[in-house]
Biopython code that builds the backbone (N, CA, C, O; Angstrom):
import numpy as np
from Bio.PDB.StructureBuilder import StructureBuilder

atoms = [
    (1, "UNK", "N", (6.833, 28.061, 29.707)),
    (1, "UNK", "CA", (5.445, 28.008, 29.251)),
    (1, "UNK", "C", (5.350, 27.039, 28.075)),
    (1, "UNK", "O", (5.878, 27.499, 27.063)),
    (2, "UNK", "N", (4.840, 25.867, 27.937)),
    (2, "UNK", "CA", (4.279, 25.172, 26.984)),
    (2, "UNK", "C", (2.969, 25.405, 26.239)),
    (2, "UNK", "O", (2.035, 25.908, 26.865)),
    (3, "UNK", "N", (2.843, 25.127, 25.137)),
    (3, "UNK", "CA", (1.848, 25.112, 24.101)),
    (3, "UNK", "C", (0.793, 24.414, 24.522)),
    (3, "UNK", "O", (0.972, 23.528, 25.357)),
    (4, "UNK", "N", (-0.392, 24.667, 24.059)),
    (4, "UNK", "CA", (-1.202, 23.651, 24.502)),
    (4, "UNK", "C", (-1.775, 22.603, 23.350)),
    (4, "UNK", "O", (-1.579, 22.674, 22.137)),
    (5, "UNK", "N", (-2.442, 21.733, 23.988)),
    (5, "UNK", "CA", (-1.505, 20.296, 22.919)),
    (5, "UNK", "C", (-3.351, 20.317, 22.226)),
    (5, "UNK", "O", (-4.297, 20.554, 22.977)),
    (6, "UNK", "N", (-3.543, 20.006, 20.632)),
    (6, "UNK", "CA", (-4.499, 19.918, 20.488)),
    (6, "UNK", "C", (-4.845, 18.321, 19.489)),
    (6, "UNK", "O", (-3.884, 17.631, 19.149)),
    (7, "UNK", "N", (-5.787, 18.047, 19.245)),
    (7, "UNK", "CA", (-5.655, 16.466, 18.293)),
    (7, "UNK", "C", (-6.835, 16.105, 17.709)),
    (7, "UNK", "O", (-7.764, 15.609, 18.348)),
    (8, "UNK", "N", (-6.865, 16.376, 16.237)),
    (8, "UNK", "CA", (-7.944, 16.826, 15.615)),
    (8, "UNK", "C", (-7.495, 15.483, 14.549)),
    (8, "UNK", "O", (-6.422, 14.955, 14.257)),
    (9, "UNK", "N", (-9.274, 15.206, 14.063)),
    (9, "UNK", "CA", (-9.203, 14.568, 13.033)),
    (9, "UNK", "C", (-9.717, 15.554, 11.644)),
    (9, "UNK", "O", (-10.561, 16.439, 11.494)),
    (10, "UNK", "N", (-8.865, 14.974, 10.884)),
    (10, "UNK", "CA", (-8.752, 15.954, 10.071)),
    (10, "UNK", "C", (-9.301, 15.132, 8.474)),
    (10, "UNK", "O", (-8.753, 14.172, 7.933)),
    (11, "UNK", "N", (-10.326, 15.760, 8.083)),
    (11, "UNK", "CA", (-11.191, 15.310, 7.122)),
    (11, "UNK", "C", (-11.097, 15.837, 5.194)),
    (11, "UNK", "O", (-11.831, 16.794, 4.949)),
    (12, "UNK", "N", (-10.441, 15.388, 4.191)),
    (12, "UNK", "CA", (-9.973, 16.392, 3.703)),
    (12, "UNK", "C", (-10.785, 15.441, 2.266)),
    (12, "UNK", "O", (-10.578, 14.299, 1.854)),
    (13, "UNK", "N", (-11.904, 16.701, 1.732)),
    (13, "UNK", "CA", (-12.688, 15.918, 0.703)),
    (13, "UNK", "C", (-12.203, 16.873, -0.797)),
    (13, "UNK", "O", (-11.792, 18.007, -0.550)),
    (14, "UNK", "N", (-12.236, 16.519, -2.052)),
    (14, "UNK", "CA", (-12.064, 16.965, -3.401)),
    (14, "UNK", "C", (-11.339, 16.035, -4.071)),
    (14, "UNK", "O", (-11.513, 14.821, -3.963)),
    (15, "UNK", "N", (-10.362, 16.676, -4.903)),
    (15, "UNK", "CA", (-9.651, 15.978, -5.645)),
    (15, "UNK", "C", (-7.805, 15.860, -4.969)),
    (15, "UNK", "O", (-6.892, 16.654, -5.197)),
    (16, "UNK", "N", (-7.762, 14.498, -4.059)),
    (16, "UNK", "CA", (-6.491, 14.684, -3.293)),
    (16, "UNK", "C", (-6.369, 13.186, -2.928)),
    (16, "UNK", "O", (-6.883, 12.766, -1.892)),
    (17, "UNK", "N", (-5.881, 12.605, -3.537)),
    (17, "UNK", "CA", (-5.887, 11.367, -3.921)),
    (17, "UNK", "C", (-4.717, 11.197, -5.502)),
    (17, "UNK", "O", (-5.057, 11.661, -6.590)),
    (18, "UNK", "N", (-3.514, 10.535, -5.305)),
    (18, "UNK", "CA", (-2.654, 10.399, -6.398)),
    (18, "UNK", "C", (-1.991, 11.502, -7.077)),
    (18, "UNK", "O", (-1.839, 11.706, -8.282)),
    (19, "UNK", "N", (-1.502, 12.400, -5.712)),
    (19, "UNK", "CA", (-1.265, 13.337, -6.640)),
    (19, "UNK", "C", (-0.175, 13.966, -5.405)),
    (19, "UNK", "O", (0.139, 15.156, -5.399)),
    (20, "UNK", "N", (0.367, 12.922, -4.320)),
    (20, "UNK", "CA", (1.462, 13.147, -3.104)),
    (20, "UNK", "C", (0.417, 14.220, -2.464)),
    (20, "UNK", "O", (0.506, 15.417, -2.739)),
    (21, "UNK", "N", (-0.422, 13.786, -1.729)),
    (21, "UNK", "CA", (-1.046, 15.010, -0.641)),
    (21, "UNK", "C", (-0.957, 14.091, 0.641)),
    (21, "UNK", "O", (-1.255, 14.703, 1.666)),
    (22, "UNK", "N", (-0.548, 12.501, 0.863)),
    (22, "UNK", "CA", (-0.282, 12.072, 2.345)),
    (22, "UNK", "C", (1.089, 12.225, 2.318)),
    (22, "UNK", "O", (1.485, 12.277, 3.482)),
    (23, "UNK", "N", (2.362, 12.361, 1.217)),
    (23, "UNK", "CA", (3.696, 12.349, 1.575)),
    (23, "UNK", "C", (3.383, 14.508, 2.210)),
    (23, "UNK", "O", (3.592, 15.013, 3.313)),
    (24, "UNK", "N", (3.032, 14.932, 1.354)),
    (24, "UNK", "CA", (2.581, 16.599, 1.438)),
    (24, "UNK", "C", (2.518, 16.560, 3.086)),
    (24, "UNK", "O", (3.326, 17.178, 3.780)),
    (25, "UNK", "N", (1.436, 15.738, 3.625)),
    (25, "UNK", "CA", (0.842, 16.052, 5.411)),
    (25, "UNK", "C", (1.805, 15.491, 6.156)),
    (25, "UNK", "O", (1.729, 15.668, 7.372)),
    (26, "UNK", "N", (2.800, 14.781, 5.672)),
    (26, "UNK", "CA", (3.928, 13.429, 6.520)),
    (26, "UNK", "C", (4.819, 14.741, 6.321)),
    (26, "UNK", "O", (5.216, 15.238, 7.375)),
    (27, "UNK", "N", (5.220, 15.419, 5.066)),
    (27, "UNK", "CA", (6.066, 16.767, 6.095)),
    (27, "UNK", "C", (5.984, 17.801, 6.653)),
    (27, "UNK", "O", (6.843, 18.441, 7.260)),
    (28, "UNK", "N", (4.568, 18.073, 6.398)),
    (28, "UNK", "CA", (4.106, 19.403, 6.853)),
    (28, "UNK", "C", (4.232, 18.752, 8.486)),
    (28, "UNK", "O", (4.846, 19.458, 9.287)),
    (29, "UNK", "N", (3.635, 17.359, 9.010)),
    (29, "UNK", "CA", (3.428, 16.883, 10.502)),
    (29, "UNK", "C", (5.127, 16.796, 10.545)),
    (29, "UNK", "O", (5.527, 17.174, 11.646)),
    (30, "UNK", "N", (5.911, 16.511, 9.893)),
    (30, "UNK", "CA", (7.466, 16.141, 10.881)),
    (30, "UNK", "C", (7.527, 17.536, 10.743)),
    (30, "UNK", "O", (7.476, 17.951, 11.900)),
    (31, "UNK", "N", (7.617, 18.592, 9.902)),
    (31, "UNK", "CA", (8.055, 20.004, 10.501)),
    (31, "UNK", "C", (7.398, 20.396, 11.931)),
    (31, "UNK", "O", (8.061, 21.085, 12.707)),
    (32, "UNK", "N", (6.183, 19.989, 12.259)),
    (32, "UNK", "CA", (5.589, 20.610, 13.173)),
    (32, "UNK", "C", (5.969, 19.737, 14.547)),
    (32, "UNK", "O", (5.428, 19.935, 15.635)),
    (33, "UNK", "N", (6.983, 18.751, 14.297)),
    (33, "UNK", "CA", (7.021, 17.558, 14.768)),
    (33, "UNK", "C", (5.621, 17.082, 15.559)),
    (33, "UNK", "O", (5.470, 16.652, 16.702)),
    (34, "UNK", "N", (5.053, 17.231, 14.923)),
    (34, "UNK", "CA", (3.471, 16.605, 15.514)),
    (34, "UNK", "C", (3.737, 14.872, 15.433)),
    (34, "UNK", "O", (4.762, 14.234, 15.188)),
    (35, "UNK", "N", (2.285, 14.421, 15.766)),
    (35, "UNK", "CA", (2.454, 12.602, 16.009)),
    (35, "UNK", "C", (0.691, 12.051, 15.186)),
    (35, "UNK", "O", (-0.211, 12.877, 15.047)),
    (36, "UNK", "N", (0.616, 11.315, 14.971)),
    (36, "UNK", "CA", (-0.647, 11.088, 14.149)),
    (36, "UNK", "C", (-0.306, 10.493, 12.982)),
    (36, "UNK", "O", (0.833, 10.029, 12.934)),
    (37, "UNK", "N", (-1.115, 10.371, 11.867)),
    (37, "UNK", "CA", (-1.287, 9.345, 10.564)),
    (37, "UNK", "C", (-2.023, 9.502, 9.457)),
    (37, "UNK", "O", (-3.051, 9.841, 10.042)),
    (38, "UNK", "N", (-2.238, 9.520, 8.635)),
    (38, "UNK", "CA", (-2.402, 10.244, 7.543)),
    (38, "UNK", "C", (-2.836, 9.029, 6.490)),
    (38, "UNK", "O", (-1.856, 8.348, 6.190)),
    (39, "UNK", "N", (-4.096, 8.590, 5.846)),
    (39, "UNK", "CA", (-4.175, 7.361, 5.054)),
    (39, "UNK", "C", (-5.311, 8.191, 4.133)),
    (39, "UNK", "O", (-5.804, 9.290, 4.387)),
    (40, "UNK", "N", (-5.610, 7.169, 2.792)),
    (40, "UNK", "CA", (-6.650, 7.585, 1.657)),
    (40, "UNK", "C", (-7.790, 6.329, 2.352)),
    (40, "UNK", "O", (-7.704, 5.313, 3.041)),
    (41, "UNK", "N", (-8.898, 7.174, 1.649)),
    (41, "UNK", "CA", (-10.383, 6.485, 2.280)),
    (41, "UNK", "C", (-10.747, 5.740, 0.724)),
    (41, "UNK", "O", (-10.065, 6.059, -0.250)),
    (42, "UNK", "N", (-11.563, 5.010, 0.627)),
    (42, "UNK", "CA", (-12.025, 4.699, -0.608)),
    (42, "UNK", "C", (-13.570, 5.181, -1.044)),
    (42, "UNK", "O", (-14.391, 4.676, -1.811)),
    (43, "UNK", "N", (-13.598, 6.426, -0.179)),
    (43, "UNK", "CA", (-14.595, 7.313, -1.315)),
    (43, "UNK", "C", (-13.583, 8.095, -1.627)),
    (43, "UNK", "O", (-14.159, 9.169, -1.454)),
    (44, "UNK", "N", (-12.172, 8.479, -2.059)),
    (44, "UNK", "CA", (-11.670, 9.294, -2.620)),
    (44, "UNK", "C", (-11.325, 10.326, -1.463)),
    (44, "UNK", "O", (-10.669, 11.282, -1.877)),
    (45, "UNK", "N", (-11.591, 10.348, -0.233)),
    (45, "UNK", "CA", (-11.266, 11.645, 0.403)),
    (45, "UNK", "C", (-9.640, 10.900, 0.847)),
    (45, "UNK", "O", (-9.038, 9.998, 0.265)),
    (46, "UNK", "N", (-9.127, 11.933, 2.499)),
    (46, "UNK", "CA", (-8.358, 11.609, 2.754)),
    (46, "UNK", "C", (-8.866, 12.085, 4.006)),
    (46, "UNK", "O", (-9.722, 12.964, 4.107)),
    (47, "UNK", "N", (-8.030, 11.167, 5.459)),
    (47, "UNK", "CA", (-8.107, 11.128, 6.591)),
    (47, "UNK", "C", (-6.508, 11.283, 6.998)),
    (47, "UNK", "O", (-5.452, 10.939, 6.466)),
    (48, "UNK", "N", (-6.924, 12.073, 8.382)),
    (48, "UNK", "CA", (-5.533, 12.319, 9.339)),
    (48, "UNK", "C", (-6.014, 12.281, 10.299)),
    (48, "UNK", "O", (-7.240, 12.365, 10.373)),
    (49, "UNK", "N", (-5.219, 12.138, 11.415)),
    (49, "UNK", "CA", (-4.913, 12.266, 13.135)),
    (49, "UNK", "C", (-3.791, 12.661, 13.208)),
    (49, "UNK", "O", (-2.690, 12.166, 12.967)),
    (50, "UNK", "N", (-4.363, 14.205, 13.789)),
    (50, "UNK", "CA", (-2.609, 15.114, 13.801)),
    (50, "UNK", "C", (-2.692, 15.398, 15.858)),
    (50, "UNK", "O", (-3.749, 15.409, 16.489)),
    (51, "UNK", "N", (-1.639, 15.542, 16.321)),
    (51, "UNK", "CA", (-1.582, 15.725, 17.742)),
    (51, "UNK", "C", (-0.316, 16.530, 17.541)),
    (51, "UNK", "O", (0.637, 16.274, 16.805)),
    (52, "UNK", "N", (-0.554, 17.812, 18.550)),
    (52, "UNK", "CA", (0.725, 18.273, 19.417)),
    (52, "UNK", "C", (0.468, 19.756, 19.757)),
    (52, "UNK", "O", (-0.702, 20.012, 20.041)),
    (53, "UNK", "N", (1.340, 20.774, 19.781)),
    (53, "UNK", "CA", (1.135, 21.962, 19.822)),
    (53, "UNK", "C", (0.567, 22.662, 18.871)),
    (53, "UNK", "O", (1.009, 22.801, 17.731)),
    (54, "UNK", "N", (-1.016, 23.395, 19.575)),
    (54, "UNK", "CA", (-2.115, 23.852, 18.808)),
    (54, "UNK", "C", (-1.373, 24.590, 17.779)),
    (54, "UNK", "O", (-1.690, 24.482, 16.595)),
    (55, "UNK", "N", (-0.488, 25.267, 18.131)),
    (55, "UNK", "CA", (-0.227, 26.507, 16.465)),
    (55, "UNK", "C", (0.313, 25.407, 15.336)),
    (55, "UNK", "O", (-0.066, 25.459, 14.166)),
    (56, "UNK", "N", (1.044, 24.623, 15.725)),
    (56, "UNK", "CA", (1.719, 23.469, 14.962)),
    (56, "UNK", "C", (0.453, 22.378, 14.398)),
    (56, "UNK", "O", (0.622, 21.645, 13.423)),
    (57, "UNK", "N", (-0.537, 22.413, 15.021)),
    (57, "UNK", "CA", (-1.399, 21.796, 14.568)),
    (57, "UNK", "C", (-1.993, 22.683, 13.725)),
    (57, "UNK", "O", (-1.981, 22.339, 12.543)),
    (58, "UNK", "N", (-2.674, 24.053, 14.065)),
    (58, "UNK", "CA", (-3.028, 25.016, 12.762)),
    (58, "UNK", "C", (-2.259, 24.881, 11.883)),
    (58, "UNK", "O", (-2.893, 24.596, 10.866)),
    (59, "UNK", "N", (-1.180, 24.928, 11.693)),
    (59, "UNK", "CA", (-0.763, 24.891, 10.332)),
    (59, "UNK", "C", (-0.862, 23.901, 9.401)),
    (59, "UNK", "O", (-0.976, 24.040, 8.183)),
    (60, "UNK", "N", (-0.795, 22.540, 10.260)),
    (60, "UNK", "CA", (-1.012, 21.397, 9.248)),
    (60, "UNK", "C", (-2.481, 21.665, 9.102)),
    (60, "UNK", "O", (-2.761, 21.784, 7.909)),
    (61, "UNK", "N", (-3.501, 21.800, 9.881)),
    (61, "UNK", "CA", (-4.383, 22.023, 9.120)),
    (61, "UNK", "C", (-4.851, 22.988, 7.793)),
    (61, "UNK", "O", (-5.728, 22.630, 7.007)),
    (62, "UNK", "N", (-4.113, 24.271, 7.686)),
    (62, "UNK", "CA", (-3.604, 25.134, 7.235)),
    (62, "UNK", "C", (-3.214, 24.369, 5.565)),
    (62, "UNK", "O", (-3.829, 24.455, 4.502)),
    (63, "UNK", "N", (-2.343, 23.865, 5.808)),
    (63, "UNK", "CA", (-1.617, 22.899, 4.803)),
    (63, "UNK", "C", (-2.536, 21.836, 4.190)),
    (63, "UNK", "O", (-2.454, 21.592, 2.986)),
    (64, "UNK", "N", (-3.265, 21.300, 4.851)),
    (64, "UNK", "CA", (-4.467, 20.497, 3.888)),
    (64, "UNK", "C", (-4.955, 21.198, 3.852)),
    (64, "UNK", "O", (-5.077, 21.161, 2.627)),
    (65, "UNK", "N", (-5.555, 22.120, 4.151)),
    (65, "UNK", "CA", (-6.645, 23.021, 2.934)),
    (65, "UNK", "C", (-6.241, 23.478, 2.253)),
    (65, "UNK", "O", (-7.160, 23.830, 1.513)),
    (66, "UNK", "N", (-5.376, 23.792, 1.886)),
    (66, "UNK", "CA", (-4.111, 24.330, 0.763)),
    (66, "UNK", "C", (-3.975, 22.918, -0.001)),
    (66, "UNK", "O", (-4.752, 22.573, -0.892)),
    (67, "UNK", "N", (-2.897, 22.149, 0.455)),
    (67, "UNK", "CA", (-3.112, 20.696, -0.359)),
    (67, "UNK", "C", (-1.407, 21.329, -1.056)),
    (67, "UNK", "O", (-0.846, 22.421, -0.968)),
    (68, "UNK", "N", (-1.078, 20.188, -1.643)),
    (68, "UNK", "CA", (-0.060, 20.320, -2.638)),
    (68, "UNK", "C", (-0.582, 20.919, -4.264)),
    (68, "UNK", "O", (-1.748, 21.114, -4.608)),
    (69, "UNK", "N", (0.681, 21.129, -5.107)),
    (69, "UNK", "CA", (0.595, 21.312, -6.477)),
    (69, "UNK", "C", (-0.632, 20.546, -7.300)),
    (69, "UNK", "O", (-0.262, 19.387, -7.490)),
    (70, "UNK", "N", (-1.964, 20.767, -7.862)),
    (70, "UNK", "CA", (-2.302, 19.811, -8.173)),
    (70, "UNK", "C", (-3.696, 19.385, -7.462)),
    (70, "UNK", "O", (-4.697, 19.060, -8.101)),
    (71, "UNK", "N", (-3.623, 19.429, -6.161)),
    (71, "UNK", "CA", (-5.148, 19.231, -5.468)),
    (71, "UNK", "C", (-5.902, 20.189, -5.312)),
    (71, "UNK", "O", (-5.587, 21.354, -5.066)),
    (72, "UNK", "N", (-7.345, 19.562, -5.502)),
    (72, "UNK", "CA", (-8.509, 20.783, -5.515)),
    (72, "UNK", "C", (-9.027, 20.582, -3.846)),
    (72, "UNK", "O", (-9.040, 19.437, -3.396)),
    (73, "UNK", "N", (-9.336, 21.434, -3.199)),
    (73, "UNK", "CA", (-9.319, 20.930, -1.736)),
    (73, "UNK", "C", (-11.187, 21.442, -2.052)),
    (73, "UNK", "O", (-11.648, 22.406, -2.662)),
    (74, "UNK", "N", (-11.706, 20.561, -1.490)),
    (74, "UNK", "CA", (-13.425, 21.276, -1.630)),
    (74, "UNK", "C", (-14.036, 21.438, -0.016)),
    (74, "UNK", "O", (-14.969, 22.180, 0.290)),
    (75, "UNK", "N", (-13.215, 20.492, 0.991)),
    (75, "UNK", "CA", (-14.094, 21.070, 2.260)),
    (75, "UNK", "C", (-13.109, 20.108, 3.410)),
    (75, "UNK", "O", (-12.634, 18.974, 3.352)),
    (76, "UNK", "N", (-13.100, 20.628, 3.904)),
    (76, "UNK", "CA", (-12.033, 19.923, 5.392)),
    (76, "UNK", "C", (-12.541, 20.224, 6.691)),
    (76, "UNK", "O", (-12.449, 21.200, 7.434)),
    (77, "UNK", "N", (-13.201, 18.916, 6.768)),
    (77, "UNK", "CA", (-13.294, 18.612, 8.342)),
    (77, "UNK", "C", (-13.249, 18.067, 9.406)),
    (77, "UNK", "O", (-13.347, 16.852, 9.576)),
    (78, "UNK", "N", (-13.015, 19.343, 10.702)),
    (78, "UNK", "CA", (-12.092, 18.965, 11.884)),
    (78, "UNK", "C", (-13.181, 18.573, 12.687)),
    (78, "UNK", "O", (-14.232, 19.183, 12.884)),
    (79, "UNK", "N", (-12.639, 16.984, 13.330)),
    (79, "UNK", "CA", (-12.742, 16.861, 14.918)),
    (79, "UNK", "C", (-12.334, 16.670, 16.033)),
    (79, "UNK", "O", (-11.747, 15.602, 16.211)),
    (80, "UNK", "N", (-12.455, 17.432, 16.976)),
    (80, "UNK", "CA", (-11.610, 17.007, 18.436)),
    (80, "UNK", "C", (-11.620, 15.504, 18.434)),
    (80, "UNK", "O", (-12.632, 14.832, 18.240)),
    (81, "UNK", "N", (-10.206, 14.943, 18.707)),
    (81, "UNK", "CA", (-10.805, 13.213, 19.172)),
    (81, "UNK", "C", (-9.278, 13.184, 20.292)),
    (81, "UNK", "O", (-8.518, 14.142, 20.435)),
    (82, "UNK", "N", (-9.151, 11.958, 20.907)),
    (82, "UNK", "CA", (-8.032, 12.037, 21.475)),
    (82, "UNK", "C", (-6.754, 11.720, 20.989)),
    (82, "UNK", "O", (-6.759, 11.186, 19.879)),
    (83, "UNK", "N", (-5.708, 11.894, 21.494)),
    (83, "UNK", "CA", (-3.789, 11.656, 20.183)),
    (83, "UNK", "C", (-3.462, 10.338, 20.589)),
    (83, "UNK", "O", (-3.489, 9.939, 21.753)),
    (84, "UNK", "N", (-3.148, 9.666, 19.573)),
    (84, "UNK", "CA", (-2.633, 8.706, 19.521)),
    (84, "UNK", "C", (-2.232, 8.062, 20.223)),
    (84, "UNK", "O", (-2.902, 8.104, 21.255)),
    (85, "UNK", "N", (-1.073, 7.114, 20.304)),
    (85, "UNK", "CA", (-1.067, 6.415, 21.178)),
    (85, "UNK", "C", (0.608, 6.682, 20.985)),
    (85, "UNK", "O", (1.308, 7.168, 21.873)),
    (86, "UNK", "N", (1.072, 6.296, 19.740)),
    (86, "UNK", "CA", (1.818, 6.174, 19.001)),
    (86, "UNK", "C", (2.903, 7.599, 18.847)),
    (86, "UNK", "O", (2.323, 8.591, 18.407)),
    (87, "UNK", "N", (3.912, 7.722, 19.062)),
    (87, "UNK", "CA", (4.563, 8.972, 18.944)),
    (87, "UNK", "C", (4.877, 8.917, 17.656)),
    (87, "UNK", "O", (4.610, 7.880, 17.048)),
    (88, "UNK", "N", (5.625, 10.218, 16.847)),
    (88, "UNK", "CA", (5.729, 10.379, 15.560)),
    (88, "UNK", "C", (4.279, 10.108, 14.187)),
    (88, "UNK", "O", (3.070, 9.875, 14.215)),
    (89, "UNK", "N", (5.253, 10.302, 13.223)),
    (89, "UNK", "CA", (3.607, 10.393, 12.012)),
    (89, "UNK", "C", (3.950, 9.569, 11.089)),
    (89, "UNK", "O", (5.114, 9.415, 10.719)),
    (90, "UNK", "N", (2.695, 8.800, 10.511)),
    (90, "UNK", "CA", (3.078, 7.870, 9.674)),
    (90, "UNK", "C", (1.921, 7.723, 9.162)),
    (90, "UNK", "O", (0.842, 8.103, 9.616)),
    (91, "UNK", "N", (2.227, 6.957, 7.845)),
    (91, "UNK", "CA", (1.180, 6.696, 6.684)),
    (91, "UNK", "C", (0.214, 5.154, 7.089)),
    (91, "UNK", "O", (0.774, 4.066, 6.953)),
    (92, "UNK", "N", (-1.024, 5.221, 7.508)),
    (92, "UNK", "CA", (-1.865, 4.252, 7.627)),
    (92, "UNK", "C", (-2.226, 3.344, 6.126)),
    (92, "UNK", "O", (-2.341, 4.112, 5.171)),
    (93, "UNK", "N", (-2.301, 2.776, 5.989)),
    (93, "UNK", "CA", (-2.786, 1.548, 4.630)),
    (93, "UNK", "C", (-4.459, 2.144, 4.560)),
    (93, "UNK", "O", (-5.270, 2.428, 5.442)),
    (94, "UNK", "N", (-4.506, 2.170, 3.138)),
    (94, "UNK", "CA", (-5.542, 2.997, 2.472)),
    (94, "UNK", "C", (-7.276, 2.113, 3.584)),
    (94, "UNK", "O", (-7.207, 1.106, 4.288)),
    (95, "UNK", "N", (-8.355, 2.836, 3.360)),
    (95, "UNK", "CA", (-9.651, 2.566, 4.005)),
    (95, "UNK", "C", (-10.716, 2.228, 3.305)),
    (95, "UNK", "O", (-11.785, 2.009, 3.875)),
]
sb = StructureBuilder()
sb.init_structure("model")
sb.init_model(0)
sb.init_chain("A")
sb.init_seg("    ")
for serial, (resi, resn, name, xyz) in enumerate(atoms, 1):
    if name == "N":
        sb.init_residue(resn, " ", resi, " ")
    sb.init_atom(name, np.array(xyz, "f"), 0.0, 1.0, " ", f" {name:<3s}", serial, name[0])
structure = sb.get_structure()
């Protein structure tokens, strides 16, 4: 029986910016071995594309709303979109 695979964009607004919250989602996604990307926006939020097995995906979502030591998380939001293209997770160049 396999998981079923889910791939959400993941929207993460407050104070989370300079303070390690894309190295924070780059391990929370290799624990989950999920695949997707993780970059800062230049209104200050932060953006992801997480893909793989839904519980493994709850948690990283789980994990940005939490945030690391240090971030104020004020509102995170998810949308269905489709996974990548790209296997594994990696840091996109800021937006």
């Amino acid at each position: 029986m396999t998981d079923d695979l889910t791939s959400l964009k993941v929207h993460v607004h407050g104070f989370v910016q300079g303070i390690g919250f894309r190295d924070f989602l780059i391990m929370a996604a290799q624990q989950g071995k999920l695949d997707g990307w993780v970059r800062n926006r230049s209104d200050g939020s932060l953006e992801a594309l997480v893909s793989g097995p839904t519980k493994a995906v709850e948690a990283f979502v789980s994990a940005a709303t939490n945030g690391p030591q240090g971030a104020r998380v004020t509102a995170v939001d998810l949308d269905v979109c489709d996974p990548p293209s790209e296997k594994g997770f990696s840091r996109r160049p800021s937006l």
